[in-house]
C-alpha positions in Angstrom: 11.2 -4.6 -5.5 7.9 -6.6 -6.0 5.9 -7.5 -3.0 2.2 -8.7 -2.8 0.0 -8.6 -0.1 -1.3 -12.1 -0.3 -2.5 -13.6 2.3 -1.1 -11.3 4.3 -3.3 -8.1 6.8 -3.5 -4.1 5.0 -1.2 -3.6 8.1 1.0 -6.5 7.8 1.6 -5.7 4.1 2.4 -2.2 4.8 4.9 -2.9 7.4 6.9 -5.5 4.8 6.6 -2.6 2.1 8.0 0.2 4.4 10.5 -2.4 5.7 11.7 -3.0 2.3 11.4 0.5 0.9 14.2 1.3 4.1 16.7 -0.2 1.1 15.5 1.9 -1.8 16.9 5.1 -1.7 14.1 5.9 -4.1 11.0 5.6 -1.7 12.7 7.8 0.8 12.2 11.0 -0.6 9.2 13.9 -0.4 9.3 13.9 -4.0 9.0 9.3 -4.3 5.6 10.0 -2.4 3.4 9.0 -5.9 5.6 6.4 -6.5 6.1 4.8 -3.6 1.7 5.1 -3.4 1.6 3.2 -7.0 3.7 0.5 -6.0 2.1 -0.3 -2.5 -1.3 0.0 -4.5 -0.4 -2.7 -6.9 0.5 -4.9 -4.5 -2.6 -5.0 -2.7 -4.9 -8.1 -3.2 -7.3 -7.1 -6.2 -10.8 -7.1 -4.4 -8.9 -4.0 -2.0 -6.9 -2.7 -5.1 -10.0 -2.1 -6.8 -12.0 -0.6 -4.4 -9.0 2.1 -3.5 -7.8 2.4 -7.2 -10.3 4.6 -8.3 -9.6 7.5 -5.4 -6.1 7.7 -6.3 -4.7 8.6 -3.2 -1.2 9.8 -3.5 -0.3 10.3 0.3 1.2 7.2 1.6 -0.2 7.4 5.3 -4.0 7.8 3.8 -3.3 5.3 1.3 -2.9 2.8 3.9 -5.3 3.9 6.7 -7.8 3.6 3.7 -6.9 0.3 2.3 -6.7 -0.9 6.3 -10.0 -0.1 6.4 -11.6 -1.8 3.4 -9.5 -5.3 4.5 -11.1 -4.6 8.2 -14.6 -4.3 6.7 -14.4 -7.2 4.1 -12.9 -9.5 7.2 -16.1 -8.8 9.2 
């Protein structure tokens, strides 16, 4: 699965990435929750990916809050 953020919102993105990850049997588990974090993380535009790449936040929910708010404060 490779998906980019693009031009696309923090929350946009992470509504394509959890609807995709509903098809990988992989991302559904307790034990995917690293995994599924690395792989939303690299798909985040690089000016957000480096700001949130160095607190390596492994639970998915934070991850995202997080990177919605750096896209929300570099938008304003």
């Amino acid at each position: 699965m490779e998906l980019k953020q693009g031009n696309l919102s923090v929350a946009g993105y992470a509504v394509k990435f959890e609807t995709l990850c509903a098809f990988s049997p992989h991302y559904n588990t307790v034990e995917s929750e690293n995994d599924k974090c690395v792989k939303f993380e690299n798909g985040l535009r690089p000016d957000i990916k480096h700001l949130i790449g160095f607190y390596e936040i492994r639970d998915f929910a934070n991850l995202v809050n997080k990177s919605r708010i750096c896209d929300e404060d570099g938008r304003a």
